[in-house]
C-alpha positions as CSV (number, residue, x, y, z in Angstrom):
1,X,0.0,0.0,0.0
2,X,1.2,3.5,-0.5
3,X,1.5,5.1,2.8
4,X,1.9,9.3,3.5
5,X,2.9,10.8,6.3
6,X,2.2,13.7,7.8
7,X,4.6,13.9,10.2
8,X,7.6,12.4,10.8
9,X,9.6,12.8,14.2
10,X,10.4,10.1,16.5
11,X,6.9,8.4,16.1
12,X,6.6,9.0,12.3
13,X,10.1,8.2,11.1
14,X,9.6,4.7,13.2
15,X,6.5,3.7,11.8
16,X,8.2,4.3,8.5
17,X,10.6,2.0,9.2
18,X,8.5,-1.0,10.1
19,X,6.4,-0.2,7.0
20,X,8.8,0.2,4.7
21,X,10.8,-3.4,5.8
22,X,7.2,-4.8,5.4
23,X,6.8,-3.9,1.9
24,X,4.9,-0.7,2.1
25,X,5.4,2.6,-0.3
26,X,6.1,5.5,1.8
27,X,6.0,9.5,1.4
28,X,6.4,12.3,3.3
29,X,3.7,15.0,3.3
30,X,5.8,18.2,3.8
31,X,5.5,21.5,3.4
32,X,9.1,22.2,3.8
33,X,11.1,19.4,1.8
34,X,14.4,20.8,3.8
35,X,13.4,20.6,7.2
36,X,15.2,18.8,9.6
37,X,13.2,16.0,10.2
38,X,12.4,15.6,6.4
39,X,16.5,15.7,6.1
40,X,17.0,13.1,9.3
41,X,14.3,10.7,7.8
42,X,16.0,10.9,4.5
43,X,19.2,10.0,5.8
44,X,17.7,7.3,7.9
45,X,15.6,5.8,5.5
46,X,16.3,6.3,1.6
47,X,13.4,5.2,-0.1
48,X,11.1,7.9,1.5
49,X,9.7,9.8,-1.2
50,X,8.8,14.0,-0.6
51,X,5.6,15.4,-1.9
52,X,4.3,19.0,-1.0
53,X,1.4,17.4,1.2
54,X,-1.6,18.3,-1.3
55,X,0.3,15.9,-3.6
56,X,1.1,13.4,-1.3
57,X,-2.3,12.5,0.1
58,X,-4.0,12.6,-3.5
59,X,-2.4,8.8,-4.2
60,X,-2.4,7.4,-0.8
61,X,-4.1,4.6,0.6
62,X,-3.5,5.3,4.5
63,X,-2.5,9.0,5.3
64,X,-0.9,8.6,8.7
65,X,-0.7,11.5,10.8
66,X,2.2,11.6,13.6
67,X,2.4,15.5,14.6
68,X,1.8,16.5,18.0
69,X,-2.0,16.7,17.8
70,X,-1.8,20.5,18.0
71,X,-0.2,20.8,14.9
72,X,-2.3,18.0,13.2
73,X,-5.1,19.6,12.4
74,X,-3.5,22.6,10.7
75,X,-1.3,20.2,8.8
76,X,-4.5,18.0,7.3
77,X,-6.0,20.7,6.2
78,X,-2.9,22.0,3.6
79,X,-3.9,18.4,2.4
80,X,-7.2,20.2,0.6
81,X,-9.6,18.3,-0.6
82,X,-7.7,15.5,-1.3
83,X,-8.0,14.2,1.8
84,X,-12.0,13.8,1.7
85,X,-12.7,10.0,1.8
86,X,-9.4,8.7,3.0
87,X,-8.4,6.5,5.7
88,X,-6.5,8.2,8.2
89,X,-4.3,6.6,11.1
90,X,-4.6,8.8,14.2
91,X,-1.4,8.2,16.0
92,X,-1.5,11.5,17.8
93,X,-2.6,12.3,21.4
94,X,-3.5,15.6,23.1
95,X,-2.0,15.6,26.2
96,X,-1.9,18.7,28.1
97,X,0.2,20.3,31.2
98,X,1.3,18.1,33.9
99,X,0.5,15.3,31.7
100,X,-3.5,15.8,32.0
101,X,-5.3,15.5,28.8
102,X,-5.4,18.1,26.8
103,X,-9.1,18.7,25.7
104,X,-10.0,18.5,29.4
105,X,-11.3,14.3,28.6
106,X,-14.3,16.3,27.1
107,X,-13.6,14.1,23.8
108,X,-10.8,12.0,21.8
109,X,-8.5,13.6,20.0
110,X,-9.9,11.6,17.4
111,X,-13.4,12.5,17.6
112,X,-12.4,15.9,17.4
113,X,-10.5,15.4,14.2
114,X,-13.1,13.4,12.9
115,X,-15.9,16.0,13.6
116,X,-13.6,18.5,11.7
117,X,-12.9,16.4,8.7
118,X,-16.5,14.3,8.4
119,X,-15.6,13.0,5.3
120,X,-12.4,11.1,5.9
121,X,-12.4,8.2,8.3
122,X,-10.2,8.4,11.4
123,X,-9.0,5.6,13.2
124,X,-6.5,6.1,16.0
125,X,-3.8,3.5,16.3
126,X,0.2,3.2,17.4
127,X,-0.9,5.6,20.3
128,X,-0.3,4.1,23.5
129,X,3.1,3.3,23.4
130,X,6.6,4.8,22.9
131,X,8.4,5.3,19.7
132,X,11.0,2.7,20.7
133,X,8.2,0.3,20.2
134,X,7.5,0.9,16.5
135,X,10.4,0.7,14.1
136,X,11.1,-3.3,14.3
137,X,9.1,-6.5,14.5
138,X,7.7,-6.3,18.3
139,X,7.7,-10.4,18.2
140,X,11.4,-10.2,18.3
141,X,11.1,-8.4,21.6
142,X,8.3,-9.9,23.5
143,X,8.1,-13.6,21.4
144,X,4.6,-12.9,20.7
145,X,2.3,-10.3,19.0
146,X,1.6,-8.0,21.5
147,X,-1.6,-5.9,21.7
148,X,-2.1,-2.7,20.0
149,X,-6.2,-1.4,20.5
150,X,-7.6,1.1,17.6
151,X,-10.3,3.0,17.5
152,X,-12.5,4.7,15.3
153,X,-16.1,4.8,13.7
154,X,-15.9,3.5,10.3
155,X,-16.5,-0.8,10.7
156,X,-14.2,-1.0,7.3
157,X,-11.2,1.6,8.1
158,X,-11.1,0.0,11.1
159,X,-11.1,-3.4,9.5
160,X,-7.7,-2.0,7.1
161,X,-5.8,-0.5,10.0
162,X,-6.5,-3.7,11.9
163,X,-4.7,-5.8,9.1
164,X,-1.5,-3.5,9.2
165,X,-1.1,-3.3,12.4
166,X,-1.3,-7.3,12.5
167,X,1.2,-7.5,9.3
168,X,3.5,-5.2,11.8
169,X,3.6,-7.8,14.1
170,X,1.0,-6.8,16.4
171,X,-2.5,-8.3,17.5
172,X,-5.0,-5.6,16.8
173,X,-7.5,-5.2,18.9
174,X,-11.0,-2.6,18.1
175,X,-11.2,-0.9,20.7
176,X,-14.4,0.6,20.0
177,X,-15.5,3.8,18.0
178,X,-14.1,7.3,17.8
179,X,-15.1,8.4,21.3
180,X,-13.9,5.3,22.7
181,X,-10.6,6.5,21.6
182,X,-10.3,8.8,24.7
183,X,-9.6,5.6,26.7
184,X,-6.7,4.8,24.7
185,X,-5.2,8.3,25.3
186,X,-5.6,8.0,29.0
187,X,-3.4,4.6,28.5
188,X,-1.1,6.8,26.7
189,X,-0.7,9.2,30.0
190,X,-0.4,6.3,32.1
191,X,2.4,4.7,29.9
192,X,4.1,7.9,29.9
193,X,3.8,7.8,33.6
194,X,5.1,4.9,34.1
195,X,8.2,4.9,31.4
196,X,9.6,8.5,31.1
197,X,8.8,9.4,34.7
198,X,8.5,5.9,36.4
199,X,11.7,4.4,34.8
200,X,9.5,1.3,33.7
201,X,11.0,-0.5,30.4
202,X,10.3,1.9,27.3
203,X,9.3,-1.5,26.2
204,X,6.5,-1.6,28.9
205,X,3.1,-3.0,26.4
206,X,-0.4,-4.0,27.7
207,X,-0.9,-7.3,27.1
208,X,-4.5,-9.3,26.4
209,X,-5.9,-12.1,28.4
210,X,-8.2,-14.6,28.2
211,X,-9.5,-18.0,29.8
């Protein structure tokens, strides 16, 4: 699948990785082809591709946006209108000072991205974990899939993000729809908690059991 980008920092450029080894098509959405994480991701991983971002989204399959979610909004919308009716993967998550969340747990992150962009579907995924966790095979470091929970309201986005995150070598699990999503980025706080305050394992994951 042809995969954009609209963002790539720690979280982006990772998930780039892992997609790319898997087979996938990647390019950047950027604004600024000479910015320094444009220039780190190129040096990092050569077969990026750079398209201004209208560009970008126009051919993609999954746009993936990995800004800080106060900047993702702004950057979807100097998408234009290519970006009505595609599948987006939220990975972003407001969090606000002193690690409280940052639209007050009033709504997702998602929800409110999907309430300003009704006709692109929204499912929030790679969220509640660190970037450390994303650019290799996760099996290689916990000997089984762990779990990754997604969100969102559309039954067949969901169903597509579900089947890369699985190829990634996680075990998707839904979550719920795009208001559920606020969960997931109160387990995003916690992990954060935990890791870059608690010094638990970056590699700390939430695992799914069952009798």
């Amino acid at each position: 699948m042809n995969l954009t980008f609209i963002g790539i920092g720690n979280v982006g450029l990772a998930l780039a990785t892992r997609f790319s080894t898997i087979g996938h098509t990647i390019t950047i959405a950027a604004r600024d082809a000479q910015s320094e994480s444009v220039r780190k991701a190129l040096a990092s991983l050569r077969s990026l591709k750079v398209q201004d971002p209208a560009s970008a989204v126009r051919d993609a399959d999954i746009v993936v946006v990995a800004t800080p979610f106060s900047a993702a909004q702004p950057a979807l919308l100097s998408c234009g209108d290519g970006l009505a009716g595609k599948l987006v993967m939220d990975c972003t998550n407001p969090v606000g000072a002193g690690l409280t969340h940052g639209l007050e747990s009033k709504s997702s992150g998602t929800a409110a991205l999907q309430r300003h962009f009704p006709g692109t579907h929204f499912v929030k995924a790679f969220s509640i974990y660190g970037f450390e966790n994303f650019a290799t095979d996760p099996r290689a470091v916990f000997g089984q899939a762990p779990t990754m929970i997604i969100a969102g309201n559309d039954a067949a986005a969901k169903a597509t993000i579900a089947s890369l995150v699985d190829e990634a070598g996680w075990s998707a699990l839904d979550g719920g729809n795009a208001d559920a999503a606020l969960h997931l980025e109160h387990m995003t706080l916690l992990w954060i908690k935990l890791v870059r305050m608690g010094g638990q394992s970056e590699h700390l994951t939430w695992a799914r059991l069952s009798a």
